[in-house]
N, C-alpha and C positions, 0 to 999 in steps of 0.2 A: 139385665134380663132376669137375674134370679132374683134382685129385689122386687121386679113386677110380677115376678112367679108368687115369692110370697105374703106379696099382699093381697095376690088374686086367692088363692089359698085358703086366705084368715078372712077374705068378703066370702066369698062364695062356700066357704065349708068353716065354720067357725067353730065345729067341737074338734078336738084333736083325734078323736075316731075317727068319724069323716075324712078328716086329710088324708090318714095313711090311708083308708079305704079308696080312696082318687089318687092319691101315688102308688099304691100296689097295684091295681089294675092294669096298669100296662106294661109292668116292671118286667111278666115274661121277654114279650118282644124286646124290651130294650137290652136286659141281658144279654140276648142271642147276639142280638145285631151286635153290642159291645166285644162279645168271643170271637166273632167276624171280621170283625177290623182289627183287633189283634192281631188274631194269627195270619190276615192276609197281611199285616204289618211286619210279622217276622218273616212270611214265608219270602215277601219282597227283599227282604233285607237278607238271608240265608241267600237268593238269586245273585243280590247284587253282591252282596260283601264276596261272595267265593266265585264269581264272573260267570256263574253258570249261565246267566243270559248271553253273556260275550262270545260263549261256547255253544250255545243255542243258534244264534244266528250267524257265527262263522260255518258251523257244519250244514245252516239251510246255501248256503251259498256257496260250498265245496259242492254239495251235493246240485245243482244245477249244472249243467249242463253249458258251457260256453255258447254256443250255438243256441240255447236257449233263452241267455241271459238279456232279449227284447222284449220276452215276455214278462220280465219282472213287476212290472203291475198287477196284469194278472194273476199272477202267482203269490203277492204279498195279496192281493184281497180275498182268495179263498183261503190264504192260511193266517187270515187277522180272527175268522173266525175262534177255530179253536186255538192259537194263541193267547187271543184274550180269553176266551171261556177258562181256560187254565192257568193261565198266568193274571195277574196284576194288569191293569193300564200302564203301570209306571215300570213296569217291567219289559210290557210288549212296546211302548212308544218311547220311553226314554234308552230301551237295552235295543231292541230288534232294529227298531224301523232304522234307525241314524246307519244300522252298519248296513241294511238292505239298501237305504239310501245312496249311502256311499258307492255299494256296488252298483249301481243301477247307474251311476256318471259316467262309469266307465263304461255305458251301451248308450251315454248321448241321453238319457232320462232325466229328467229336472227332479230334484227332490222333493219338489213339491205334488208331483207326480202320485209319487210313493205312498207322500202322506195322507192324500186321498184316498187313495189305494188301502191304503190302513184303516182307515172309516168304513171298510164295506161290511165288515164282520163283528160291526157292534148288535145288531139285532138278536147276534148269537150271544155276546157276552152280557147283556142285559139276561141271560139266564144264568147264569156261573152262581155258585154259591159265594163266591168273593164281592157279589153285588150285596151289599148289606139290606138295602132297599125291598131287596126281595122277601128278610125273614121278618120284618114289620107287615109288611102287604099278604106276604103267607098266613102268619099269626093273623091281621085283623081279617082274614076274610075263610079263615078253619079248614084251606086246603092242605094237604101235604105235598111240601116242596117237589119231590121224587113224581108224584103226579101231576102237576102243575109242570115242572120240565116235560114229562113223556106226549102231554100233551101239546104244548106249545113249542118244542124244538124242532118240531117240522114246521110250522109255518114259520118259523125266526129263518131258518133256511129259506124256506122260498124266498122271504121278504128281501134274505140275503143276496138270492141269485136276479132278484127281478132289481135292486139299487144297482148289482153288477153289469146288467145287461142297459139298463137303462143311460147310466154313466158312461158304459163305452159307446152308446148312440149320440152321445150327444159329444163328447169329446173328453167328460170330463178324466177319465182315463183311458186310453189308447188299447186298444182290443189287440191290432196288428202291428 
């Protein structure tokens, strides 16, 4: 790939002004996004290495309610939302879900259940700042991030409650 990069380079822009002039133009957005996956790289690694995910998801599941614990679908898809928006993927699906899962055997629930369940609240996490994707699309199109969320995190929600409502119509996750 980078040999094709730089022969396309030396065709398409043959003074060495030029080049840097067509590598610096996008070099904002790519920094950004590079600071992004970073720190969303340590802040994963800070969760995992010190179990605060492990700690995460055992107190969502102290705090439930026995008597409740049929509703665990339900209750992992509205809270996939902002788990993911604030955590990692790799944090909310490899830390969270396995130990929701777990618990969710002990109420007769398939784990596979769960992990559907866990898919409801991507709509929200496609806005997180930890989605890198975002400050490339931010940059090329001159919005600011903070208005681009205020604007679009109500319809991510609705998008979120109408997949929820939709899935328990149909079975793919169990309402009652």
């Amino acid at each position: 790939f980078m040999g094709a990069f730089a022969i396309a380079m030396m065709v398409n822009f043959p003074s060495l002004k030029g080049q840097k002039a067509r590598i610096a133009e996008p070099s904002a957005s790519a920094v950004s996004v590079i600071a992004v996956i970073f720190a969303a790289g340590v802040f994963t690694g800070i969760l995992s290495g010190t179990k605060m995910t492990d700690a995460i998801a055992q107190s969502i599941i102290q705090a439930i309610p026995a008597s409740s614990g049929h509703y665990l679908p339900i209750i992992t898809a509205i809270i996939s939302a902002p788990f993911t928006f604030f955590l990692s993927n790799d944090a909310f699906y490899f830390g969270v879900v396995p130990i929701l899962a777990e618990a969710a055997k002990g109420y007769g629930i398939a784990p596979e259940v769960i992990a559907r369940a866990s898919l409801i609240g991507q709509p929200v996490h496609q806005l997180s700042p930890l989605v890198a994707a975002n400050y490339v699309l931010i940059g090329l199109s001159g919005v600011e991030f903070g208005a681009h969320q205020r604007f679009t995190l109500k319809w991510a929600f609705v998008l979120m409650f109408v997949m929820l409502i939709v899935a328990g119509l149909t079975g793919v996750i169990p309402i009652l």
